[in-house]
DSSP file (Angstrom, degrees, kcal/mol; ACC not computed):
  #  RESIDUE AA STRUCTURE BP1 BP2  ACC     N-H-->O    O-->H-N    N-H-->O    O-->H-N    TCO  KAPPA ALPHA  PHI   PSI    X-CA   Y-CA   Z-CA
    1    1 A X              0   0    0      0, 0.0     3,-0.4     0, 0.0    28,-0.1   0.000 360.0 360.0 360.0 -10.1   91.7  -36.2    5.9
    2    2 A X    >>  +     0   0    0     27,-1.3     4,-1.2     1,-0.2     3,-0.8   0.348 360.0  89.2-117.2  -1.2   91.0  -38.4    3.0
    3    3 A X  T 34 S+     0   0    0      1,-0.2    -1,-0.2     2,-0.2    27,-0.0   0.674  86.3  65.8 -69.0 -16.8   94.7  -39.9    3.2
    4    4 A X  T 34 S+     0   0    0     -3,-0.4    -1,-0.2    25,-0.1    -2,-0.2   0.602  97.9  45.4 -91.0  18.6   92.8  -42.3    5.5
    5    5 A X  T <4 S-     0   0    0     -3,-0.8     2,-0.2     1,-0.4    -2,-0.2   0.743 129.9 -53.4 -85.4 -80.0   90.6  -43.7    2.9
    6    6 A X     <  -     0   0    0     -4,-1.2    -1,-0.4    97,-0.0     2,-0.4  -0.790  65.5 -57.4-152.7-167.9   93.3  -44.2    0.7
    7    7 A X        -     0   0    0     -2,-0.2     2,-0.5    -3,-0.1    92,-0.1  -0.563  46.1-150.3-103.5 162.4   96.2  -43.0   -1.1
    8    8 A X        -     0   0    0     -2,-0.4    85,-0.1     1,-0.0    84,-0.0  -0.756  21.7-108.2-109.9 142.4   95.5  -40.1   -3.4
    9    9 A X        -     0   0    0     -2,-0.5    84,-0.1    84,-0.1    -1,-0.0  -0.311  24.9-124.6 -63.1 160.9   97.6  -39.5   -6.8
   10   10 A X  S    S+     0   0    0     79,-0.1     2,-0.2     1,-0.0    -1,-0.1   0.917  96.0  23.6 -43.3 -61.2   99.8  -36.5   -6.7
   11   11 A X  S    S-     0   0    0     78,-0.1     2,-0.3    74,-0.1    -2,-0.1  -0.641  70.5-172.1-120.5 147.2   98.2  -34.8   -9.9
   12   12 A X        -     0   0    0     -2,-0.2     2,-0.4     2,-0.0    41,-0.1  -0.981  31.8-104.2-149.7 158.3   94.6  -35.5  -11.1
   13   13 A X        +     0   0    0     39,-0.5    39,-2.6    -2,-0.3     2,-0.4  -0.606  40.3 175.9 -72.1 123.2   93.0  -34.3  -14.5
   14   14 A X        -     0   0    0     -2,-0.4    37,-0.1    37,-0.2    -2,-0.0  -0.962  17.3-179.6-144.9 130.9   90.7  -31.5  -14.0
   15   15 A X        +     0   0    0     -2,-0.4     2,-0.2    49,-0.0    36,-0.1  -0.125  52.7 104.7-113.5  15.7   88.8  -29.4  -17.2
   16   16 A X        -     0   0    0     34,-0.2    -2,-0.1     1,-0.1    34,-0.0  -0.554  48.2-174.3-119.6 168.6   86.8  -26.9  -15.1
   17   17 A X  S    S+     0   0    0     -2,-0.2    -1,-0.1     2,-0.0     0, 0.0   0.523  71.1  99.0-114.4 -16.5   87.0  -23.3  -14.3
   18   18 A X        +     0   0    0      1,-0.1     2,-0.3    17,-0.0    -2,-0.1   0.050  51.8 180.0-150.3 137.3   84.1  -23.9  -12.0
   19   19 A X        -     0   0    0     17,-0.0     2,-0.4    -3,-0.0    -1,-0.1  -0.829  12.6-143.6-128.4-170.8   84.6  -24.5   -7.6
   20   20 A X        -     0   0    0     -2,-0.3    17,-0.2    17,-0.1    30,-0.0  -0.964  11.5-121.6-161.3 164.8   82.4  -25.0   -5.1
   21   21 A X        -     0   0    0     -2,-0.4     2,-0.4     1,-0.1     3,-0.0  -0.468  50.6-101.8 -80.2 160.8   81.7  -24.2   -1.1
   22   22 A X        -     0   0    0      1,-0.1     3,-0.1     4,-0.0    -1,-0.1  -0.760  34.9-114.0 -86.8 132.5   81.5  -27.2    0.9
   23   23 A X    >   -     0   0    0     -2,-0.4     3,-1.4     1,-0.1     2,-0.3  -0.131  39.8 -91.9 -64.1 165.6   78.1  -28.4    1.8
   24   24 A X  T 3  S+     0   0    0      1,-0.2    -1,-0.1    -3,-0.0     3,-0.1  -0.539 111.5  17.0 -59.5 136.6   77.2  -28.3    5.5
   25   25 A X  T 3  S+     0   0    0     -2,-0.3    18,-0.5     1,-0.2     2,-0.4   0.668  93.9 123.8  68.6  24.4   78.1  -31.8    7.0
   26   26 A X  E <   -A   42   0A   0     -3,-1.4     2,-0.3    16,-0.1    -1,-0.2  -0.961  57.4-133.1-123.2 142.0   80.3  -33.0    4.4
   27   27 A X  E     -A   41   0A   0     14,-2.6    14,-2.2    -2,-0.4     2,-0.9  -0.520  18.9-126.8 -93.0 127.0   83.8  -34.0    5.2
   28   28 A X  E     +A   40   0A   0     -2,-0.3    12,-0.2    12,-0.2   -26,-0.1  -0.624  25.4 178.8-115.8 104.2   86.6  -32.7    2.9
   29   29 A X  E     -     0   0A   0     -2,-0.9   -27,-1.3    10,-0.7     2,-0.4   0.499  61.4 -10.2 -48.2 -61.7   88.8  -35.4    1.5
   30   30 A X  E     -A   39   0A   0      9,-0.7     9,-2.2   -29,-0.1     8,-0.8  -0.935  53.8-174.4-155.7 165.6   91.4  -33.1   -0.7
   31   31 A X        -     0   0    0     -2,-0.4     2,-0.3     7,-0.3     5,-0.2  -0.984   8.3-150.8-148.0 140.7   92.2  -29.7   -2.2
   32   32 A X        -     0   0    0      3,-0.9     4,-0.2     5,-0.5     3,-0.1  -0.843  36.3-102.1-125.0 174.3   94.5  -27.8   -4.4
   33   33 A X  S    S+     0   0    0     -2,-0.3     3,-0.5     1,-0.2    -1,-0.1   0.911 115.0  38.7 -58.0 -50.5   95.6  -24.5   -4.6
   34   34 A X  S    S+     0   0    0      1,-0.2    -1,-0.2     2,-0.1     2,-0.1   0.873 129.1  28.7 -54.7 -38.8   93.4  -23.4   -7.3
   35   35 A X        -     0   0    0     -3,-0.1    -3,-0.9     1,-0.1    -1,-0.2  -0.623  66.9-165.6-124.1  56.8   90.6  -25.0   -6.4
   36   36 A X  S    S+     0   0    0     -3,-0.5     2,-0.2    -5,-0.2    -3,-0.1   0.599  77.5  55.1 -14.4 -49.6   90.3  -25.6   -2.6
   37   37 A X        +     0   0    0      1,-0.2    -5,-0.5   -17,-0.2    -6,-0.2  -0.609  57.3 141.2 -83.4 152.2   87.1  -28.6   -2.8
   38   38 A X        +     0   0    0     -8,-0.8    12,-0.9    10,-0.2     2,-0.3   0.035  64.9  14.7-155.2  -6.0   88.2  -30.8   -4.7
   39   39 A X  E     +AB  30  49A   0     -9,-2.2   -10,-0.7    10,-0.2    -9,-0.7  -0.708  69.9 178.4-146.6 108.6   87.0  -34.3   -3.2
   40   40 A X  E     -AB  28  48A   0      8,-1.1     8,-2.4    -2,-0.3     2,-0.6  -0.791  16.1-146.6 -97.3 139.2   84.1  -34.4   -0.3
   41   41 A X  E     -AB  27  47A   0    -14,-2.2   -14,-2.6    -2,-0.3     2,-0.5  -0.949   8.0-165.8-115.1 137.9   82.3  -37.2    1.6
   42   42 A X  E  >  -AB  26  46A   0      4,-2.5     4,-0.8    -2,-0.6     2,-0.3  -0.931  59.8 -30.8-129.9 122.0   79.0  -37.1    2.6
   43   43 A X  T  4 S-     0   0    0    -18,-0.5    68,-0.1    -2,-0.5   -16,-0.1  -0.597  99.8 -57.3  80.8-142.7   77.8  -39.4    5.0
   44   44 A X  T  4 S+     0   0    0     66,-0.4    -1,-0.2    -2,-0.3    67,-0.1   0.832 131.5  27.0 -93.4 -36.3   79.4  -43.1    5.0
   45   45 A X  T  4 S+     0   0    0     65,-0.7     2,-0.4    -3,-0.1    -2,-0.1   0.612 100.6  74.8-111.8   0.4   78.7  -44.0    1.3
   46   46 A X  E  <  +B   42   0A   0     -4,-0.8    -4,-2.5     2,-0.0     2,-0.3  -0.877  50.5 169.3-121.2 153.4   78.4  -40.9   -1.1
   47   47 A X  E     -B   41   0A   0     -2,-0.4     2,-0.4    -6,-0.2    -6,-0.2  -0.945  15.0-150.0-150.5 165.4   81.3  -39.0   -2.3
   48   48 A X  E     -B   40   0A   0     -8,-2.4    -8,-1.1    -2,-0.3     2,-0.4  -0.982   0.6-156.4-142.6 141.0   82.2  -36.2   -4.9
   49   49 A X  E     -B   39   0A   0     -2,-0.4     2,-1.1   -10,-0.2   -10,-0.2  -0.895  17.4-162.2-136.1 124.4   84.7  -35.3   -6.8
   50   50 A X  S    S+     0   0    0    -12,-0.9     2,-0.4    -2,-0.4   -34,-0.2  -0.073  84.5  54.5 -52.9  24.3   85.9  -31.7   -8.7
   51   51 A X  S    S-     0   0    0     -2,-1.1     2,-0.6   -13,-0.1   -37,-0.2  -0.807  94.4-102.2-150.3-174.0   88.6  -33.6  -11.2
   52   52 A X    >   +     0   0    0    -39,-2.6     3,-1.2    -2,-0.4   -39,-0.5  -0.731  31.0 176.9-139.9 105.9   88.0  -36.4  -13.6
   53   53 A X  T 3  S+     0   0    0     -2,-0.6    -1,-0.1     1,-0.3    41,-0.1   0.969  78.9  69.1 -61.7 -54.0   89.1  -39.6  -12.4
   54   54 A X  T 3  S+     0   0    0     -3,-0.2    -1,-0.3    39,-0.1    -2,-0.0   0.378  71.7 137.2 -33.7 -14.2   87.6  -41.2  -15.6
   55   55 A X    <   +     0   0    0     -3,-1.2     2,-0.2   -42,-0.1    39,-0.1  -0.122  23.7 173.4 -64.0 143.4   90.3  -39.5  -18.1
   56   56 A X    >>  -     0   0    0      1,-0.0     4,-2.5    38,-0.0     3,-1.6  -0.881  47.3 -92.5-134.2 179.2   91.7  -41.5  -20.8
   57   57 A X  T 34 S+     0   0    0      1,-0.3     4,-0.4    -2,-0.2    29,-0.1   0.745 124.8  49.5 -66.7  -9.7   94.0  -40.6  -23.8
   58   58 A X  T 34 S+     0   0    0      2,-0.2     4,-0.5     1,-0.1    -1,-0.3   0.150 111.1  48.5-110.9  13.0   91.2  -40.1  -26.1
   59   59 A X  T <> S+     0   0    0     -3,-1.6     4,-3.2     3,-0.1     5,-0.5   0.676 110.9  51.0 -64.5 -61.9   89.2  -37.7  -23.6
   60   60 A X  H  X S+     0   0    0     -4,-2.5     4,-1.6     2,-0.2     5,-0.3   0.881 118.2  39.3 -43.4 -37.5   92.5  -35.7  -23.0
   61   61 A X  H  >>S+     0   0    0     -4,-0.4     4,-1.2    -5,-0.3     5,-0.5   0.972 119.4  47.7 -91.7 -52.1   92.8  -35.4  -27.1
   62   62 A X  I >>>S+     0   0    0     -4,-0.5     4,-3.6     1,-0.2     3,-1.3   0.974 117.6  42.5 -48.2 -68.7   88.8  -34.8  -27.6
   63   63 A X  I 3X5S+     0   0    0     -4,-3.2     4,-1.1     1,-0.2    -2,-0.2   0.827 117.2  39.8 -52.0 -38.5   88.6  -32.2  -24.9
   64   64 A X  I 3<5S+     0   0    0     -4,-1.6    -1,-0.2    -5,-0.5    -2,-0.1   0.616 119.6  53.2-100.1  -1.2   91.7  -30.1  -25.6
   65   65 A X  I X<5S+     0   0    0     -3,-1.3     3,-0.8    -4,-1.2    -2,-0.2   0.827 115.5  35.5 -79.8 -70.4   90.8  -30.5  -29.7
   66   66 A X  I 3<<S+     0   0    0     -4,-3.6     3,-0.4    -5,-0.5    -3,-0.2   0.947 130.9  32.6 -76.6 -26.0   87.2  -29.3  -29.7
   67   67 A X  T >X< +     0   0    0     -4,-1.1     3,-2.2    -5,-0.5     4,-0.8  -0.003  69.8 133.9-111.5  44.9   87.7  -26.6  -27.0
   68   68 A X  T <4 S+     0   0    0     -3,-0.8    -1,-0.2     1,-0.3     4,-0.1   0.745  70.4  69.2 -50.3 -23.5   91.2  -25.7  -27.8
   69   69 A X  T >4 S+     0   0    0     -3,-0.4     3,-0.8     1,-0.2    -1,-0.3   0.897  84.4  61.1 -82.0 -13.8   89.7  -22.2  -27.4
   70   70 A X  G X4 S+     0   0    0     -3,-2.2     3,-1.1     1,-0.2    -1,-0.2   0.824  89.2  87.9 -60.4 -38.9   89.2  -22.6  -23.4
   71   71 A X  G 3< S+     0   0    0     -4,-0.8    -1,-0.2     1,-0.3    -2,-0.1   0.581  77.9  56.1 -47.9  -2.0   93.3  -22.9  -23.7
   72   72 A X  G <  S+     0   0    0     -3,-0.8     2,-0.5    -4,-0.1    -1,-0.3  -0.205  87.3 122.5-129.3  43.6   94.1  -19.1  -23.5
   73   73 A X  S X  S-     0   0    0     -3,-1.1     3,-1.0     4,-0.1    -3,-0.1  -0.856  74.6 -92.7-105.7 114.4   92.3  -19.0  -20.5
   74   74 A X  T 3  S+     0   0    0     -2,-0.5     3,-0.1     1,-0.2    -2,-0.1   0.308 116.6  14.6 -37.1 117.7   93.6  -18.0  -17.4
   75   75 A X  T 3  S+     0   0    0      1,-0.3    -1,-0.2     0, 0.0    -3,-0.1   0.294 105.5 136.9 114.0  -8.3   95.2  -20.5  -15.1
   76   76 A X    <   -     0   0    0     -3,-1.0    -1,-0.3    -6,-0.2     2,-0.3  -0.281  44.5-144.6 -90.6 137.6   94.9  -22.9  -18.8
   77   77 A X        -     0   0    0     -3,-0.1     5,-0.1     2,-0.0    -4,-0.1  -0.878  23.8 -93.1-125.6 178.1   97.7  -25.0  -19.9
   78   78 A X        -     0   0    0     -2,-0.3     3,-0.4     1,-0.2    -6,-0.0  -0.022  37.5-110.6 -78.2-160.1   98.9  -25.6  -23.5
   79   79 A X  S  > S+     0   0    0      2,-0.2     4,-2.0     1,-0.2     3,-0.3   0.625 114.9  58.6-107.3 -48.0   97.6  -28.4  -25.1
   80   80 A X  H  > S+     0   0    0      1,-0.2     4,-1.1     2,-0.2    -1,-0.2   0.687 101.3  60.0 -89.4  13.3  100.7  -30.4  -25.3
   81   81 A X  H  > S+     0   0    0     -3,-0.4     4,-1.3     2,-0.2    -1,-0.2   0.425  97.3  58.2 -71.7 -31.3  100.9  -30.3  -21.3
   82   82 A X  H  > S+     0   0    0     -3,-0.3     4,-1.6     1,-0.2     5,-0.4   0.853 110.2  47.0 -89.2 -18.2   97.6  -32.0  -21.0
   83   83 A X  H  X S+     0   0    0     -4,-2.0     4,-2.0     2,-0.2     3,-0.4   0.955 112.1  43.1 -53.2 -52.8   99.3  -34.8  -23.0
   84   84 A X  H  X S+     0   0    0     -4,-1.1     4,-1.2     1,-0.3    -3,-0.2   0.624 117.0  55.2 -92.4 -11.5  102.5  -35.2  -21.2
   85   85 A X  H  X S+     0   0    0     -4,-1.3     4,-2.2     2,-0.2     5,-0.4   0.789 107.9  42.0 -68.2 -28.3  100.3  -34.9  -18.0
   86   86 A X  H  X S+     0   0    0     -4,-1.6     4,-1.8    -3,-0.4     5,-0.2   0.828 119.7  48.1 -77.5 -45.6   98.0  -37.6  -18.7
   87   87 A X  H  < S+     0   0    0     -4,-2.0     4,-0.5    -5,-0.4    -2,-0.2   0.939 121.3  39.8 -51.5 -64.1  101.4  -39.8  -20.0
   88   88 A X  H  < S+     0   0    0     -4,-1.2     3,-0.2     1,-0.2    -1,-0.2   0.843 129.7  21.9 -52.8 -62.9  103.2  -38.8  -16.8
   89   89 A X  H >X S+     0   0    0     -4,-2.2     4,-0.8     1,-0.2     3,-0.6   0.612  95.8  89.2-119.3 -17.0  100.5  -39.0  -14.1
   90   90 A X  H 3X S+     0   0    0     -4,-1.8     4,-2.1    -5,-0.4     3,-0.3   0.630  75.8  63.9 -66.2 -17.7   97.6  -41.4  -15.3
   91   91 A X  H 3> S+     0   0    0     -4,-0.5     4,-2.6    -3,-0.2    -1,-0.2   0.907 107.0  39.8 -19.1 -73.4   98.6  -44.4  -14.2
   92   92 A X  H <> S+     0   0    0     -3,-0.6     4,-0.7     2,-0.2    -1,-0.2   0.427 111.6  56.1 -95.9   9.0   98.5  -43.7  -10.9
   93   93 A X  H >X S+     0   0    0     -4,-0.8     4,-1.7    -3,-0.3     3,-0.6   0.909 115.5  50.6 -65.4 -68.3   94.7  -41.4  -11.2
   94   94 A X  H 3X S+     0   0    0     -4,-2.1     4,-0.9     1,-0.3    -2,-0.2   0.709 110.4  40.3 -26.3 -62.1   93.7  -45.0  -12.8
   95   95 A X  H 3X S+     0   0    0     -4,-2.6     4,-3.1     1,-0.2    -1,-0.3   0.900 118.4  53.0 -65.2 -44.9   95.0  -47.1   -9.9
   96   96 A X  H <X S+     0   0    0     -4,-0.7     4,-2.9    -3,-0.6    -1,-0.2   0.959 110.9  44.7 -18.5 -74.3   93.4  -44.1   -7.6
   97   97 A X  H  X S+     0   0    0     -4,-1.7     4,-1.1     1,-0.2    -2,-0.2   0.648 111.9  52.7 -78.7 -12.6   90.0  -44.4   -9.3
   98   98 A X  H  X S+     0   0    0     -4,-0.9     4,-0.9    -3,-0.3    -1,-0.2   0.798 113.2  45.1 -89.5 -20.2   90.2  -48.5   -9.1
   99   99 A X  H  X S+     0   0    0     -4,-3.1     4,-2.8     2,-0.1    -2,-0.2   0.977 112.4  52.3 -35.0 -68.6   90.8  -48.2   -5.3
  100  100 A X  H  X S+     0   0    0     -4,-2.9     4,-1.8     1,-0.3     5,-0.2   0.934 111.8  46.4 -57.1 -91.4   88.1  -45.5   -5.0
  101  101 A X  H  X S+     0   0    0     -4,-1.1     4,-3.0     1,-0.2     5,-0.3   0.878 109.2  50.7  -7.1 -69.6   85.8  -47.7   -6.6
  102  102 A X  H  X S+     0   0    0     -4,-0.9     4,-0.8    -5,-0.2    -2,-0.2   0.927 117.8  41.4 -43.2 -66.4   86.6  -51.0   -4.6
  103  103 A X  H >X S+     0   0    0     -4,-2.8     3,-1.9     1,-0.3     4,-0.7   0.898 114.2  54.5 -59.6 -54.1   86.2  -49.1   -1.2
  104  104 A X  H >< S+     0   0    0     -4,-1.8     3,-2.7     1,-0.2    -1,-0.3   0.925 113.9  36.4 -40.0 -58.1   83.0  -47.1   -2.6
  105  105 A X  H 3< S+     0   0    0     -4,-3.0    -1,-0.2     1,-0.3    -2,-0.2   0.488 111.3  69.9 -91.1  19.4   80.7  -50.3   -3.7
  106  106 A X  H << S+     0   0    0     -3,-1.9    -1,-0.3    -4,-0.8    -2,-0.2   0.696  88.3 101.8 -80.1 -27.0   82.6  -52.1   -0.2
  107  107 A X  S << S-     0   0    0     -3,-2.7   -62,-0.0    -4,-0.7   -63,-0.0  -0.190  83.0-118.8 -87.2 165.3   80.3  -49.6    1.9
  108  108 A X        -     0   0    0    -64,-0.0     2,-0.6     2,-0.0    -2,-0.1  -0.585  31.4-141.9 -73.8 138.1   76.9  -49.9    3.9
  109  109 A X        +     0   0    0     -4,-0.1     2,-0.4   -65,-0.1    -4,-0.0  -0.901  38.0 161.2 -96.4 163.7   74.9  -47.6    1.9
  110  110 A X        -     0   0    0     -2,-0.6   -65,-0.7     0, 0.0   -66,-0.4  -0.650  44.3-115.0 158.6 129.1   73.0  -46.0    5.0
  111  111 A X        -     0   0    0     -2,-0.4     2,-0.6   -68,-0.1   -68,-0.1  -0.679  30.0-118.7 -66.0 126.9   71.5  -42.7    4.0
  112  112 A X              0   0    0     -2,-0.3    -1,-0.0   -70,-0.2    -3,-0.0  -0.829 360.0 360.0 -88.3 130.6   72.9  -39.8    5.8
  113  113 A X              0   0    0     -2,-0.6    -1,-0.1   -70,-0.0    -2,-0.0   0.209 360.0 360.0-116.2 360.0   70.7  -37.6    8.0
């Protein structure tokens, strides 16, 4: 449903173990296999997302550095994977998350009831 917002990257960065149910009366945008929720809208103006649009290379290098020990965790992938994923796929998260942006601070905020 959320290909009608916009278009969504292939791959996104995601650091969690962590899901969530979908609230009542919130629209869900995308999913992946592991992780089903993984972008909801609720109402016209507020949205959530399960991934981290926000990644850069020096997130990717902090994160998989100080908790290197989370990496032999099931479903985990090595270290030099989160690299050649961020090289490989971030561009188009980036271009993603400056869309997302534009359209977000385009909307009426009207509260949803």
């Amino acid at each position: 449903q959320g290909k009608a917002l916009f278009d969504w990257p292939s791959h996104v960065y995601q650091w969690h173990r962590e899901g969530f149910t979908l609230p009542d009366g919130a629209t869900l945008l995308a999913g992946g296999g592991s992780f089903p929720n993984q972008a909801i809208q609720y109402g016209p103006a507020a949205f959530g997302v399960q991934f981290h649009p926000e990644i850069t290379h020096v997130l990717v290098n902090r994160w998989s550095t100080k908790s290197s020990h989370r990496l032999i965790l099931p479903g985990a992938r090595p270290r030099s994977e989160h690299h050649a994923g961020h090289v490989r796929f971030g561009p188009a998260q980036r271009k993603w998350l400056g869309d997302f942006l534009s359209h977000w601070v385009s909307l009426d905020p009207v509260p949803a009831r």
